[in-house]
C-alpha positions as CSV (number, residue, x, y, z in Angstrom):
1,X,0.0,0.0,0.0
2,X,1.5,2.9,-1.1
3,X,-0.4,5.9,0.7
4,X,-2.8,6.4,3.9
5,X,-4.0,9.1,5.9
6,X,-4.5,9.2,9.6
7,X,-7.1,10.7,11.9
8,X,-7.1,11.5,15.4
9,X,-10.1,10.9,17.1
10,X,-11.5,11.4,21.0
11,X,-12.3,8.1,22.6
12,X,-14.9,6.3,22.9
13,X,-15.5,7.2,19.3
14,X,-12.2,5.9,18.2
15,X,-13.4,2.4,19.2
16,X,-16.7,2.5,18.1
17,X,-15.6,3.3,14.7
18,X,-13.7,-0.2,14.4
19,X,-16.0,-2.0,16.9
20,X,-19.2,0.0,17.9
21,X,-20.4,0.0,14.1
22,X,-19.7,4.1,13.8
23,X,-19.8,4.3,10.0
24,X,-20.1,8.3,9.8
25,X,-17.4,10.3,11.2
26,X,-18.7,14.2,11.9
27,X,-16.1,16.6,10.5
28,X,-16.7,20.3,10.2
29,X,-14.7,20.4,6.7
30,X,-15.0,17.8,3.4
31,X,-11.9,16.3,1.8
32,X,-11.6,14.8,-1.9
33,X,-9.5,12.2,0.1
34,X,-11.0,8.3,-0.4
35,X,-9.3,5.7,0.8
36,X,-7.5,3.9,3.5
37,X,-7.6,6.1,7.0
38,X,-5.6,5.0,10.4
39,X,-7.9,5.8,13.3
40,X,-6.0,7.0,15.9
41,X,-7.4,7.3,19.5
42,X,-6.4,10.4,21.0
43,X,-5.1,10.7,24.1
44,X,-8.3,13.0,25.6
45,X,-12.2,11.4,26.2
46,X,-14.8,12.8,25.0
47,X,-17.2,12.4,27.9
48,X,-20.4,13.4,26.2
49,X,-19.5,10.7,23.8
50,X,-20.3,7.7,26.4
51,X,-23.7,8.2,26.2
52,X,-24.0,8.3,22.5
53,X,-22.0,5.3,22.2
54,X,-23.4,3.2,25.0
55,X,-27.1,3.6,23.0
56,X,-25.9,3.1,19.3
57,X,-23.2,0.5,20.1
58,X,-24.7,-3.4,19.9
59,X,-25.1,-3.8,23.5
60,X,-23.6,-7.7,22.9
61,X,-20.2,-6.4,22.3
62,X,-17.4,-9.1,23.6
63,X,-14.6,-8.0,26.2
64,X,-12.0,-8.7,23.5
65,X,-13.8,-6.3,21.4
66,X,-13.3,-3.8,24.2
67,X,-10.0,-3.8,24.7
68,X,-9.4,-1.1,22.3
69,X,-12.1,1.3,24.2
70,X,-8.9,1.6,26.7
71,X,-5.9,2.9,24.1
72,X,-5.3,6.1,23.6
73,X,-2.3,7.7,22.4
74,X,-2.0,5.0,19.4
75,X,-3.5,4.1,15.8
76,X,-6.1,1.1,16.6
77,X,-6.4,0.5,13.3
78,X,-8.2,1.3,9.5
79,X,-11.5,2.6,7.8
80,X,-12.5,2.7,4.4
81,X,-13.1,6.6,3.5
82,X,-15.6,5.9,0.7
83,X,-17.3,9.2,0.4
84,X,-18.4,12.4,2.0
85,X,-21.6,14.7,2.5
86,X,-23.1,17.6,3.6
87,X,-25.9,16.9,6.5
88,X,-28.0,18.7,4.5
89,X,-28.0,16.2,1.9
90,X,-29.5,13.7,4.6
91,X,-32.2,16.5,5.9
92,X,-33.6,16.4,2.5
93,X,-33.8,13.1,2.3
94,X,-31.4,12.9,-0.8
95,X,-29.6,9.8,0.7
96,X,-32.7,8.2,1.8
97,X,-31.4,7.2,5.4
98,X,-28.9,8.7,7.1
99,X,-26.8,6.6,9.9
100,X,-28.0,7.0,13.6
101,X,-24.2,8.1,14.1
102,X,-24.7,11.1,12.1
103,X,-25.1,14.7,13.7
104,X,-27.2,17.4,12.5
105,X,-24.2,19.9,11.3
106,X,-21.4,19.7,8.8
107,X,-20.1,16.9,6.8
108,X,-20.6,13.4,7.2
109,X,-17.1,11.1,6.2
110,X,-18.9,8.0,5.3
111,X,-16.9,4.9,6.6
112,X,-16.6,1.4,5.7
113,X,-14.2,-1.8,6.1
114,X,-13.2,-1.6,10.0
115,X,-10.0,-3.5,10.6
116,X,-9.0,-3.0,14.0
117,X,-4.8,-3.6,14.7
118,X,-3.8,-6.9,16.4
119,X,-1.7,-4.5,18.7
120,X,-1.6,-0.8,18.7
121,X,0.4,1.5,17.5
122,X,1.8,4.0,19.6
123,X,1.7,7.7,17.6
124,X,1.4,11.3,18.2
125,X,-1.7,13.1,17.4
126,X,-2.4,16.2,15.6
127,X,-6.3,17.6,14.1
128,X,-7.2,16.9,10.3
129,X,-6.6,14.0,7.9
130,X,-3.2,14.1,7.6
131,X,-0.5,11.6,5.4
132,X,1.4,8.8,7.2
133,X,4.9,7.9,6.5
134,X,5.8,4.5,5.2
135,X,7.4,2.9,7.9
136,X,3.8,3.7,10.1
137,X,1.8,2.2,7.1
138,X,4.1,-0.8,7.0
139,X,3.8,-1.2,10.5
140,X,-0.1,-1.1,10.1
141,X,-0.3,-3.5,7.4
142,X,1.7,-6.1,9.5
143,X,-0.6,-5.7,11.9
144,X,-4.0,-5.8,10.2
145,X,-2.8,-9.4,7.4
146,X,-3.0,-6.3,4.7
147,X,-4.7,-3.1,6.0
């Protein structure tokens, strides 16, 4: 695989992307970008998040699913980017159903493909979709049989 990006993302969303079946991600900006993304779990909570998560979440979830729900400060592992939209696009009904996950505000990254990382990755943060040097993308591709 020759390029990735990477996004930070506040826990527990960071986990329920690759385990909590999160397929939106609510950005205030678009990006042309489609393709493979690293989901990185930052190192702060978003507390307001728990709620949200505990209700759209299957409540079934395994503890070995959970593990990730405790890393931050590392890349947990890769998401599809497959497309992007404006949440006005879903207010008029021009998607036909939007996702539960998706907030009424900005634009909508439209996920797909979780593969969570047999270990994680520890790696600094930063905001925005960002590119990932080859030695990190290596590293996650050992770690997922192929990202």
């Amino acid at each position: 695989m020759t390029e990735m990006r990477i996004l930070t993302v506040k826990q527990p969303f960071a986990w329920a992307i690759l385990q909590g079946g999160k397929t939106v991600e609510n950005r205030s900006r678009s990006t042309s970008y489609r393709g493979p993304v690293a989901i990185h779990a930052g190192l702060t909570w978003d507390y307001s998040g728990v709620f949200t998560v505990a209700n759209l979440a299957p409540a079934n979830v395994s503890r070995s699913r959970q593990r990730l729900l405790e890393v931050v400060g590392a890349i947990i592992g890769v998401v599809d980017l497959v497309g992007v939209h404006h949440w006005e696009d879903c207010r008029r009904g021009a998607l036909g159903t939007c996702s539960l996950w998706a907030e009424r505000q900005g634009y909508h990254w439209q996920l797909d493909d979780p593969r969570p990382l047999v270990e994680p990755i520890p790696y600094r943060g930063a905001l925005g979709l960002r590119r990932l040097p080859a030695d990190i993308i290596q590293q996650i591709t050992d770690k997922t049989g192929g990202a």
